[in-house]
Backbone as numpy.savetxt, mean C-alpha at the origin, in Angstrom:
# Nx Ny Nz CAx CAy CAz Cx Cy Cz
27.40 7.28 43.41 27.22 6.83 42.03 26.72 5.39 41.98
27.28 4.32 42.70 26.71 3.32 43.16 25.18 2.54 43.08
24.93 3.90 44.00 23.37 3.94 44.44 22.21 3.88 43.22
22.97 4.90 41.85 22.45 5.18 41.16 22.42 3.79 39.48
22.99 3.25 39.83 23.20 2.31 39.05 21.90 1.41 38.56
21.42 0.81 40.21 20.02 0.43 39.35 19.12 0.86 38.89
19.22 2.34 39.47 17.84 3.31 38.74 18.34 3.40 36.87
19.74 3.54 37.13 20.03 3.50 35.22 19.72 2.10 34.86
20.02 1.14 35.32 19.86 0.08 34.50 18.21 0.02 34.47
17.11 0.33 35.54 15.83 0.11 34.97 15.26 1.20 33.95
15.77 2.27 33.44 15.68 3.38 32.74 16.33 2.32 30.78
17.06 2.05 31.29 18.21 1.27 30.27 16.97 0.30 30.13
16.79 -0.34 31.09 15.84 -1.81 30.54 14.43 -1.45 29.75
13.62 -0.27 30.46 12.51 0.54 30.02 12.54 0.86 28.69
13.61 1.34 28.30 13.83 2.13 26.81 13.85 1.36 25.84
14.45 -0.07 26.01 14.59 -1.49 25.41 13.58 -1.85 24.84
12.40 -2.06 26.13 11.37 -2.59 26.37 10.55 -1.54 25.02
10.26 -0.79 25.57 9.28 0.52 24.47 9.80 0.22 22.78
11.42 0.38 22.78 11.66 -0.07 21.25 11.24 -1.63 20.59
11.59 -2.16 21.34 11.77 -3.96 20.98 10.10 -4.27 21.72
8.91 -3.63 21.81 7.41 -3.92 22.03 7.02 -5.15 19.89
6.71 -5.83 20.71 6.64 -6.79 19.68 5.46 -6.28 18.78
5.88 -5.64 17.89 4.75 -4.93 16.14 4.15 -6.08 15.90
3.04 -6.12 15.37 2.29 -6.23 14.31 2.31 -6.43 12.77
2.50 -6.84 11.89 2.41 -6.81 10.56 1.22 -7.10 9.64
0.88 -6.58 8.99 -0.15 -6.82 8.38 0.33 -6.37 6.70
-0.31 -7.03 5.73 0.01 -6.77 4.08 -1.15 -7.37 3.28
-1.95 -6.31 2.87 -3.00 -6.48 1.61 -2.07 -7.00 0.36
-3.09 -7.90 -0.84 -2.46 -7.93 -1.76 -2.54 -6.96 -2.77
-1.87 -6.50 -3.00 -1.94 -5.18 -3.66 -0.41 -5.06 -4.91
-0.39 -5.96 -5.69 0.60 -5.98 -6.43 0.99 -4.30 -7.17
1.86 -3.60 -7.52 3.26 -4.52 -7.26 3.93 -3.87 -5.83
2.66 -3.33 -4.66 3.47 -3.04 -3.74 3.49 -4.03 -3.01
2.42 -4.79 -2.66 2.80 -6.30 -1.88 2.01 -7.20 -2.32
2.39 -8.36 -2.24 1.56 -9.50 -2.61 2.44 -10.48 -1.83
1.22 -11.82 -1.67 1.87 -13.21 -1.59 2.63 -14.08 -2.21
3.84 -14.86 -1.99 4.35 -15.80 -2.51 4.39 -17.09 -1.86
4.99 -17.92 -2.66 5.25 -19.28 -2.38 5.69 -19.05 -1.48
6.99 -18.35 -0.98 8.03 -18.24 -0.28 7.84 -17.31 0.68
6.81 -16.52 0.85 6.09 -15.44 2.02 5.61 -14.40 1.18
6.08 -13.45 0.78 5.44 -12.59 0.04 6.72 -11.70 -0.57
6.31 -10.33 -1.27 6.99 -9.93 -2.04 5.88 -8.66 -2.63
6.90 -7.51 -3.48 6.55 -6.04 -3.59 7.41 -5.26 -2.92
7.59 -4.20 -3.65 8.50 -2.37 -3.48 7.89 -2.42 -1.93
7.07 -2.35 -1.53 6.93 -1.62 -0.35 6.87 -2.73 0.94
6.64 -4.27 0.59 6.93 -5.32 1.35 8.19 -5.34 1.22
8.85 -5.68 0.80 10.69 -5.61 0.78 11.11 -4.29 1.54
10.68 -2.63 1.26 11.16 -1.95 2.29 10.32 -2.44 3.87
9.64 -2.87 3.93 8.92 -2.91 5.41 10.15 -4.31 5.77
9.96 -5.11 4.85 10.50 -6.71 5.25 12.04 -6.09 5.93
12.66 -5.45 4.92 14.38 -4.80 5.62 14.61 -4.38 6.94
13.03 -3.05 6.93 13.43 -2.80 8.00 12.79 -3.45 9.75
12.11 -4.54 9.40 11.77 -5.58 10.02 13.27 -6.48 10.48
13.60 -6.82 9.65 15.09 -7.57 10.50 15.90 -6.43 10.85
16.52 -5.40 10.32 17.35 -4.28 11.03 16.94 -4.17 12.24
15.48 -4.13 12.49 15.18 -3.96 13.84 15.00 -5.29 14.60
15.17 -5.90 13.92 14.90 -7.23 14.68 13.61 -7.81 15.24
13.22 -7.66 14.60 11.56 -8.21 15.25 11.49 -9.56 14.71
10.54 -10.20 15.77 10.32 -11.52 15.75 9.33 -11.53 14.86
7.99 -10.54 14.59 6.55 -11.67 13.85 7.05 -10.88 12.59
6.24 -11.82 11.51 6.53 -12.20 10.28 5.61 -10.83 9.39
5.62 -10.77 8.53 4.08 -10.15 7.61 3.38 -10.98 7.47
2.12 -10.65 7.59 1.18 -11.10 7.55 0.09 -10.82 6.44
-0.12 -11.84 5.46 -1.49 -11.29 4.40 -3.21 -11.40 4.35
-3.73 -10.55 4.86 -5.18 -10.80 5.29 -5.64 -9.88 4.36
-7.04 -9.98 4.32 -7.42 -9.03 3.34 -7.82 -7.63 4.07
-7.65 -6.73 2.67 -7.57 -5.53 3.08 -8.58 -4.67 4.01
-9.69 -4.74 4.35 -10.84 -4.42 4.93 -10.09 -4.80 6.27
-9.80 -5.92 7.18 -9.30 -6.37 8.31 -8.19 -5.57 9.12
-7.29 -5.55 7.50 -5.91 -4.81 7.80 -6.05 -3.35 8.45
-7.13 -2.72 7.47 -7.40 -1.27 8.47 -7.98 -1.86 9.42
-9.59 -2.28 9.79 -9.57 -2.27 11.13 -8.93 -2.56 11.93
-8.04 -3.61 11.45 -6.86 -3.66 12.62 -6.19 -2.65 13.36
-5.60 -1.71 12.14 -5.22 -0.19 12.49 -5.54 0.46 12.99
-7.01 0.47 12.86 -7.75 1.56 13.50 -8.19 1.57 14.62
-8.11 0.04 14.97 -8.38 -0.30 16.46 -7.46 -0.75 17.57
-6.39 -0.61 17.26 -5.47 -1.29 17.62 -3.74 -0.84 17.85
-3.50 -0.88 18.85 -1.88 -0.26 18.79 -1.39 -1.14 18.33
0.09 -0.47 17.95 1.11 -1.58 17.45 1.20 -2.00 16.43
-0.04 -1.62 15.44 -0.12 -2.52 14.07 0.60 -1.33 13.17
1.33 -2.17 11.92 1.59 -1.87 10.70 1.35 -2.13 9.56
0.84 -1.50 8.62 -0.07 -1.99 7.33 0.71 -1.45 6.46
0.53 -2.26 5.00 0.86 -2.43 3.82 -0.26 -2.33 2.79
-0.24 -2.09 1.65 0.29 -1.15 1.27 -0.81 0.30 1.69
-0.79 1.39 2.45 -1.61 2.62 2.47 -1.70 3.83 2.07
-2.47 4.45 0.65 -2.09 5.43 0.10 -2.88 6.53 1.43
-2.34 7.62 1.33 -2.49 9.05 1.92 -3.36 10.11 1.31
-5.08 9.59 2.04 -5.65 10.65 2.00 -6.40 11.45 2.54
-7.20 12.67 2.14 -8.07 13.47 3.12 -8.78 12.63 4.11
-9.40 11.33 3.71 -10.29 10.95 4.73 -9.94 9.93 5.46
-8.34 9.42 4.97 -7.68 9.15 6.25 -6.93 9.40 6.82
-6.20 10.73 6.58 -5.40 11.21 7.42 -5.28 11.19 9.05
-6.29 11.64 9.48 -6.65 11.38 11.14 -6.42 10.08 11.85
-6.76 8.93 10.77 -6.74 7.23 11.32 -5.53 7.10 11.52
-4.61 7.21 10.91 -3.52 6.56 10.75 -2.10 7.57 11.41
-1.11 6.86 11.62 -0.18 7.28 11.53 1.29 7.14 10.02
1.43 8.14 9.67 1.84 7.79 8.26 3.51 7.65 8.33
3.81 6.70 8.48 5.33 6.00 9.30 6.23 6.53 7.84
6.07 5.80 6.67 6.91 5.97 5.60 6.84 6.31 4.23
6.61 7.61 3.68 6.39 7.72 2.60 7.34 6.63 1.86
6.81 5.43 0.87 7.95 5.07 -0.27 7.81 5.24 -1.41
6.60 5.67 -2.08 6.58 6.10 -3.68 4.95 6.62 -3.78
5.32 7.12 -4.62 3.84 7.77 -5.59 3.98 7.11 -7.10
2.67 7.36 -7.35 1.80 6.71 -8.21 0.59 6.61 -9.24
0.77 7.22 -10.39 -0.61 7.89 -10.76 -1.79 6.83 -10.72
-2.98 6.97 -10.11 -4.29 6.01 -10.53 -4.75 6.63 -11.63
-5.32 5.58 -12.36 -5.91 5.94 -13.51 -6.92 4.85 -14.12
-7.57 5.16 -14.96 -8.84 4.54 -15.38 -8.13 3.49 -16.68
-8.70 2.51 -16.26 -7.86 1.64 -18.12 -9.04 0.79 -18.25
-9.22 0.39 -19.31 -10.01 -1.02 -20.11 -9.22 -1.36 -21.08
-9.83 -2.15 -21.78 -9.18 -3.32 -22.80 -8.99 -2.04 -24.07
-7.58 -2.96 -24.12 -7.50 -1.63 -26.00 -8.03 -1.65 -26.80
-9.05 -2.66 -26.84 -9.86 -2.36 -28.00 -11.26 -2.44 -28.21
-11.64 -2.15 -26.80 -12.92 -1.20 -26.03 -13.16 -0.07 -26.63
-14.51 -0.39 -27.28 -15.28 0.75 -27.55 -15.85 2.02 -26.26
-14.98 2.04 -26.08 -15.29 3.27 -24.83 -14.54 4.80 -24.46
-14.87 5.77 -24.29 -14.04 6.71 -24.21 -13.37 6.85 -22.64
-12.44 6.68 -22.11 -11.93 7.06 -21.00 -10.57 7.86 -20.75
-11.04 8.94 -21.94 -9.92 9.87 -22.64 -9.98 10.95 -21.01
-11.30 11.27 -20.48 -11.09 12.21 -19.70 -12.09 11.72 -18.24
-11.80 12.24 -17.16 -12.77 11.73 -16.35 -14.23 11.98 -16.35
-14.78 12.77 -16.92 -16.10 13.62 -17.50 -16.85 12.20 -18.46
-15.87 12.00 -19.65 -16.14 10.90 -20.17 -16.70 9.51 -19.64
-16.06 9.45 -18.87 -15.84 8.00 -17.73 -16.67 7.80 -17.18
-17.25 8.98 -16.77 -18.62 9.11 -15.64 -20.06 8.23 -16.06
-20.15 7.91 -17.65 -21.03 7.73 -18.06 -20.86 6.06 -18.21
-19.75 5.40 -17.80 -19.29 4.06 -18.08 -19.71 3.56 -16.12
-19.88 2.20 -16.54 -19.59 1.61 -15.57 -18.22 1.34 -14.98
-17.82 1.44 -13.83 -15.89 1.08 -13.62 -16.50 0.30 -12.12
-14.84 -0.51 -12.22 -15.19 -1.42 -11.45 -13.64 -0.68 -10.18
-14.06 -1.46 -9.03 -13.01 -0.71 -8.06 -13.01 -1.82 -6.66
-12.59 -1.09 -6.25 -11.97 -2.00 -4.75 -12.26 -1.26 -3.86
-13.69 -2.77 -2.98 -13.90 -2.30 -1.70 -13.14 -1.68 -0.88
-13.29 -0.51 -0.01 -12.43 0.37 0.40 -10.90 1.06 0.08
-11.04 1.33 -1.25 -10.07 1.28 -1.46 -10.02 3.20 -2.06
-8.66 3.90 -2.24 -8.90 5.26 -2.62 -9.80 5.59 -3.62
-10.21 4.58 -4.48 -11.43 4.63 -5.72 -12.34 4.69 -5.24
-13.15 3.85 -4.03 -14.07 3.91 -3.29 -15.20 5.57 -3.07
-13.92 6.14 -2.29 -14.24 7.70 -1.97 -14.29 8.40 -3.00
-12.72 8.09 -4.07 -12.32 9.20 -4.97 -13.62 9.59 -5.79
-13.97 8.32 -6.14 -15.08 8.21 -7.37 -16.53 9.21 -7.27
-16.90 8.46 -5.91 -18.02 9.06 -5.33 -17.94 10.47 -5.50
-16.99 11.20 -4.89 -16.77 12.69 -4.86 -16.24 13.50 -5.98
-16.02 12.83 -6.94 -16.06 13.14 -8.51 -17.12 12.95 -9.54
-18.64 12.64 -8.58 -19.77 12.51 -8.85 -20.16 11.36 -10.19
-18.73 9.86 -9.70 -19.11 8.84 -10.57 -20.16 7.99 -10.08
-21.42 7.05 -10.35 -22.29 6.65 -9.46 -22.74 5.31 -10.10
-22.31 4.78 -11.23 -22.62 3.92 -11.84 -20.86 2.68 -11.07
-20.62 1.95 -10.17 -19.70 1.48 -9.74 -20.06 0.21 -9.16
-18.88 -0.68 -9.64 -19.03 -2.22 -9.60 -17.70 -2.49 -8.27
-18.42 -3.10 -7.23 -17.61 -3.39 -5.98 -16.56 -4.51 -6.21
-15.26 -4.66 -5.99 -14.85 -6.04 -6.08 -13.93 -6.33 -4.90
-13.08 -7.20 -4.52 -12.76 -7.41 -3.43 -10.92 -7.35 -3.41
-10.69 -7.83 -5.03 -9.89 -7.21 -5.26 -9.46 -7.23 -6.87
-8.19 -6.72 -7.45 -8.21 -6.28 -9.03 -8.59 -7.60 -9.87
-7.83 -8.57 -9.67 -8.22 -9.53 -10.64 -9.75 -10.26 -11.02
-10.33 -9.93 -9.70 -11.90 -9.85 -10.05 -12.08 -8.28 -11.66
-11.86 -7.69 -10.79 -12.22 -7.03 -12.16 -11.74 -6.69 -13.43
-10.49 -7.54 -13.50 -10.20 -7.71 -15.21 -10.71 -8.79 -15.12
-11.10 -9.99 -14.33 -12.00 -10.91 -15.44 -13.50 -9.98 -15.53
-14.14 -9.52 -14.73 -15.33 -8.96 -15.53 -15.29 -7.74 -16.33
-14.39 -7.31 -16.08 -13.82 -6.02 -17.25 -14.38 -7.22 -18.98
-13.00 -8.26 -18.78 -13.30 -9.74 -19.57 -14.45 -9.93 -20.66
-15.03 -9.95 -19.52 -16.46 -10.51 -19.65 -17.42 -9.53 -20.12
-17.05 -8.43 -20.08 -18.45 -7.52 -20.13 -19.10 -6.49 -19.09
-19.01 -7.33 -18.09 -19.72 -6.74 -16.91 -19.00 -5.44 -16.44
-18.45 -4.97 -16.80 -17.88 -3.61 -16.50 -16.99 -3.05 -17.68
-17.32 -1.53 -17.62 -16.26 -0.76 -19.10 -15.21 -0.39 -18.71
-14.73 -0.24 -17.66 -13.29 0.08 -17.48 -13.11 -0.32 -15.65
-11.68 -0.09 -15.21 -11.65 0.03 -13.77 -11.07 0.96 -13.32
-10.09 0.94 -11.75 -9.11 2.13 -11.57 -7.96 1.10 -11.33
-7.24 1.92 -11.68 -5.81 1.11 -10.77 -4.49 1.77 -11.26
-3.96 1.67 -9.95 -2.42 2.06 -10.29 -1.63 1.63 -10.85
-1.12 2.62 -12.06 0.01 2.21 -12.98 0.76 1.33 -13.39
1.40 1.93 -12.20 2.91 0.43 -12.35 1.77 -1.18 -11.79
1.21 -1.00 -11.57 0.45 -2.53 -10.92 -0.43 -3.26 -12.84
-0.45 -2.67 -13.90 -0.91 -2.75 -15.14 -0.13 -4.37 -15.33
1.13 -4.18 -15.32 1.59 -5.52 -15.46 1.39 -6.89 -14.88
0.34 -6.72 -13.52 0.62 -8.13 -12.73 -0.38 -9.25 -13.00
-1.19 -8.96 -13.81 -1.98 -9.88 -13.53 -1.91 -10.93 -15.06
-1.01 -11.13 -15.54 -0.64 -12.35 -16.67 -1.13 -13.62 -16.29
-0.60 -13.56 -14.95 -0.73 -14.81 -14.13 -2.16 -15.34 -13.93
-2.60 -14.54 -13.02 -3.82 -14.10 -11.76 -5.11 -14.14 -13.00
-5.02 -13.24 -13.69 -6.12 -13.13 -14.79 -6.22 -13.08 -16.95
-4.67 -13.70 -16.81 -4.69 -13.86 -18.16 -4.81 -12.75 -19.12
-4.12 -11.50 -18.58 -4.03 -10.54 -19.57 -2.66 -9.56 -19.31
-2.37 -9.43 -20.43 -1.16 -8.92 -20.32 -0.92 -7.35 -20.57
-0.06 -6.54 -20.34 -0.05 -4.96 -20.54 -0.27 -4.15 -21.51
0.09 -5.02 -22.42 -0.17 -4.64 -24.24 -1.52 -4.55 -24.57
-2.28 -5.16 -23.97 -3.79 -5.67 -23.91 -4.54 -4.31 -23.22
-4.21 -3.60 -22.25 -4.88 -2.80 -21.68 -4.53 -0.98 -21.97
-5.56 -0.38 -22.15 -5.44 1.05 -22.78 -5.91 1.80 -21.20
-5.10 2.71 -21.02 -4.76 3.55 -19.97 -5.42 5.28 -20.56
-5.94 4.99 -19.43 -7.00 6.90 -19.62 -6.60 7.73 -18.91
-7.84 8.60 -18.50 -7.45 9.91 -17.55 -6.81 9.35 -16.07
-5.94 10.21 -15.63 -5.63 10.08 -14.30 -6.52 10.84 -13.52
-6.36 10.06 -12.24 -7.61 10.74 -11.63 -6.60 11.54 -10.02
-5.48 10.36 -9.91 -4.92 11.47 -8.55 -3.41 10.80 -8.54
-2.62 11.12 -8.14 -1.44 10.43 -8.03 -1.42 9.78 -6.63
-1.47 8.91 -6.42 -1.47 8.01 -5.38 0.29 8.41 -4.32
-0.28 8.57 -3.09 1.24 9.17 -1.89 1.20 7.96 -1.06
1.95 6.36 -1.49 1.75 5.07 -0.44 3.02 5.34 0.22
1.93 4.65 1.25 3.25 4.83 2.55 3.11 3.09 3.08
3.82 3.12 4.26 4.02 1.53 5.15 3.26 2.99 6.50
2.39 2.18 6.80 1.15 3.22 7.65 1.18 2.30 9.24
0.68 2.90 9.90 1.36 2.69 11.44 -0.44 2.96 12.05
-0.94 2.25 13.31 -1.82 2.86 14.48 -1.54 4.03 14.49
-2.89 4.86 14.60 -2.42 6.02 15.39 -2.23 6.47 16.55
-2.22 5.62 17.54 -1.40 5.67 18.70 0.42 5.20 18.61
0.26 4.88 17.98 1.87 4.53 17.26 3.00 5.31 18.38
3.96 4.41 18.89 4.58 5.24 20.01 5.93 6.09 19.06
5.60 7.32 19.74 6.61 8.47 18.63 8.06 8.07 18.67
8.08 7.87 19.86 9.62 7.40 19.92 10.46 6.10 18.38
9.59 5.47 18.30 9.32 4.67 17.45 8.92 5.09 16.17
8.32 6.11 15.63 8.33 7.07 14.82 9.82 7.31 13.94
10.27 7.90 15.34 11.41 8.58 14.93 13.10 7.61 13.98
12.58 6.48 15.24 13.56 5.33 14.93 12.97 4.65 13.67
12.15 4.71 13.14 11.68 4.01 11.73 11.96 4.99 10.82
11.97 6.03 10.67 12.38 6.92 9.71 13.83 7.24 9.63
14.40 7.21 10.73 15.98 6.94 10.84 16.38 5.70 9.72
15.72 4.53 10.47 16.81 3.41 9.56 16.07 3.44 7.93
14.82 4.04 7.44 14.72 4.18 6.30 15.25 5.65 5.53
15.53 6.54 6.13 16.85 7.36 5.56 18.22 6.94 6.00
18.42 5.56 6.70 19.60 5.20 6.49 19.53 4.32 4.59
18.46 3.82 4.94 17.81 2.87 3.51 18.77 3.53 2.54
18.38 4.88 2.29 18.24 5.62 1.24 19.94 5.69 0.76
20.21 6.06 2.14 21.77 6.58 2.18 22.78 5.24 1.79
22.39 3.87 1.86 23.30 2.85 1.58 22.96 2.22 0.23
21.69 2.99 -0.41 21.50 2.43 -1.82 20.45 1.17 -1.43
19.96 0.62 -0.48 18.69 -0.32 -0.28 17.63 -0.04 -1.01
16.85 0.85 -0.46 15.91 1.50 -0.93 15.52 1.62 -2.60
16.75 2.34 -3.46 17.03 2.59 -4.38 17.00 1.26 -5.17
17.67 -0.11 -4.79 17.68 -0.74 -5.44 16.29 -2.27 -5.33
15.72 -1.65 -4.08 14.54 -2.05 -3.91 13.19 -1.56 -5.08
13.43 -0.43 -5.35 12.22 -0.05 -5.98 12.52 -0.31 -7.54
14.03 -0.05 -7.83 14.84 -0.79 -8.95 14.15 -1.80 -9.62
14.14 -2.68 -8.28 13.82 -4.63 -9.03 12.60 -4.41 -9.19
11.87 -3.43 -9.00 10.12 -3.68 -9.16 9.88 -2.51 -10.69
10.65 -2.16 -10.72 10.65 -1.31 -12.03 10.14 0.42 -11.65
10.22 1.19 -10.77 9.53 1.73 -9.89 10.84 3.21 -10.10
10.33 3.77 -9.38 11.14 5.29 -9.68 11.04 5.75 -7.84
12.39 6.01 -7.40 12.03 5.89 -5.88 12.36 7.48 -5.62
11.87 7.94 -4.48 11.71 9.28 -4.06 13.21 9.65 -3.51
13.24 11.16 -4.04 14.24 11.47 -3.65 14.50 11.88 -2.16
């Protein structure tokens, strides 16, 4: 038994090693699932990643780069974890999809008192909308045969040109209607909400080489989340409706 001791302890040290491999973080701003603060950042789905970042103990921080980077990072790269990533047909294959934390209807809005119809998506087609480089609007639009589309880099670009004129409506997810008081000077009361176009499935999204073992242990301590009321009262403070 003796003999066998150091072969367990390098088996013991190995297994360590594979869990505690120092991640990656990465976080688009993407209110209200993550954004930057004074104080590091903040959002429903940065606060579940941030939790289960110290539970596990990891040393690097989140990180906010813009969103275009954040996938390639992913896509090229082991080890990385991205914020916020909705779940779809044409990226399913890229990614590894670590944590479902909420859904989300997208939908088309302009100003309330826009002469425009964006009662149905048929309607819409004939408007200019503004959207986000690579973003699920990107594809969605295209393949719903919208073709008149204004690129931006991210939302608050396009409520100021929503603003301005330069575009009749945009896309964006729901609960995110409220954030930009700050950022772009308009508030929720202000904006009229149209057809939905898909319900948005965001997850906290992983490499797809992503080691499974590691898989398994991230979905553990976020159905522990669930089970101690974290989770629940995470999506709480953001005003958010969390999955059962």
């Amino acid at each position: 038994m003796k003999k066998l001791w150091p072969l367990i302890f390098c088996l013991f040290l190995f297994a360590e090693t594979a869990f505690s491999a120092e991640l990656k973080f990465f976080a688009a701003n993407f209110p209200p699932y993550s954004y930057p603060t004074e104080t590091g950042g903040a959002g429903a789905i940065h606060d579940v990643l941030l939790e289960i970042i110290k539970r596990h103990q990891h040393k690097n921080k989140i990180e906010f780069i813009p969103w275009a980077r954040a996938r390639f990072e992913a896509e090229n790269n082991p080890d990385i974890i991205l914020i916020p990533l909705a779940r779809t047909k044409e990226r399913e294959e890229k990614y590894t999809w670590l944590l479902h934390v909420l859904d989300d209807p997208y939908v088309i809005v302009t100003l309330k008192d826009a002469k425009v119809d964006i009662s149905t998506i048929e309607a819409a087609k004939k408007l200019k909308i503004g959207i986000l480089t690579g973003s699920v609007a990107d594809n969605l639009l295209r393949e719903l045969g919208f073709t008149n589309l204004e690129v931006a880099s991210n939302d608050v670009q396009n409520v100021k040109k929503l603003k301005l004129g330069r575009i009749d409506a945009w896309v964006a997810p729901l609960s995110g209607l409220d954030q930009y008081k700050k950022n772009a000077d308009i508030e929720r009361k202000e904006i009229r909400v149209g057809a939905e176009l898909t319900m948005l499935k965001e997850y906290v999204g992983a490499s797809k080489s992503f080691d499974k073992q590691q898989v398994v242990r991230w979905q553990k301590t976020f159905e522990d989340m669930k089970k101690d009321g974290t989770y629940q009262a995470i999506m709480k403070k953001y005003g958010l409706i969390p999955l059962k």
